[in-house]
N, C-alpha and C positions, 0 to 999 in steps of 0.2 A: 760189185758191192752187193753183199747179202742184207736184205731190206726187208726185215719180218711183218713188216703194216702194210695191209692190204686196202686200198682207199675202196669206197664204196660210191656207186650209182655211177656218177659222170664227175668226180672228185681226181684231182692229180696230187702227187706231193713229189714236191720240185726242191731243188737244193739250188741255192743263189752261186751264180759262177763270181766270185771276188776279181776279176783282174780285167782293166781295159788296156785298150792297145792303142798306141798313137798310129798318125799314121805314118812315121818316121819307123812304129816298129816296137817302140819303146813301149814296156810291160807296166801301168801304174796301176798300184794296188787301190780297191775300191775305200776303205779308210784314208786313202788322203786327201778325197773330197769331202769325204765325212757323210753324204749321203749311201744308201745301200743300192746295191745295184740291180736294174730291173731285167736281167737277164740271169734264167738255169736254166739247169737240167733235167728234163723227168726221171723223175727216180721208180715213182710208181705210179699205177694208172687202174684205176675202176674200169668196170666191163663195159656202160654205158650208162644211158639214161632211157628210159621206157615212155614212147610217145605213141599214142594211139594204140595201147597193146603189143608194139615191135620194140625191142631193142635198137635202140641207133648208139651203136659203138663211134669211142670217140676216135677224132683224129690224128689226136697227138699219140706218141706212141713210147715208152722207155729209153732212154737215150737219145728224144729229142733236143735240142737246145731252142729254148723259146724265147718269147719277150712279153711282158707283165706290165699291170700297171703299177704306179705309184706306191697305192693303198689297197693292192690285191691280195688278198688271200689269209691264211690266218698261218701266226709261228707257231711253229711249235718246236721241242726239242728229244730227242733222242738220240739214245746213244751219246750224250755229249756233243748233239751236233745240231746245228741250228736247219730247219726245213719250213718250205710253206704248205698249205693245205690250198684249192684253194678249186674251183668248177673251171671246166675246162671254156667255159665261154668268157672267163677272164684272163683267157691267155689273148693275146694281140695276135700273136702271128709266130710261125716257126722257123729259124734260122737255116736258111738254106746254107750246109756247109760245102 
């Protein structure tokens, strides 16, 4: 996907993955709980954040698959498409695939 926004500092912008998996397999889409779902994908990623004068580049990386909180991050929309904004210290943790 060509992604023209470049996130700044230590900023990610993530696209929400809609679909959970039972564990029978079965695909159910994240509107039929009605809650949004707190797993994506980095779309784009900031160079870092500046501590003590160095750069510390983040961890996450473009095509991570991560997991979020609740109330993480801010929407935004482009392109017709819904995305979060949101520091990389409000990701949880990265989905080992």
């Amino acid at each position: 996907m060509n992604f023209n926004v470049r996130p700044l500092h230590d900023r990610v912008i993530i696209e929400r993955i809609e679909e959970r998996t039972t564990s029978s397999g079965i695909i159910i889409p994240e509107t039929a709980s009605g809650e949004k779902p707190q797993k994506g994908k980095v779309i784009a990623a900031g160079p870092g954040k500046y501590e003590n004068n160095q750069l510390k580049k983040l961890e996450v990386k473009v095509g991570d698959e991560v997991l979020f909180g609740k109330y993480s991050g801010t929407e935004i929309r482009f392109n017709n498409r819904e995305f979060l904004v949101m520091r990389e210290e409000d990701i949880i943790g990265i989905i080992n695939s």
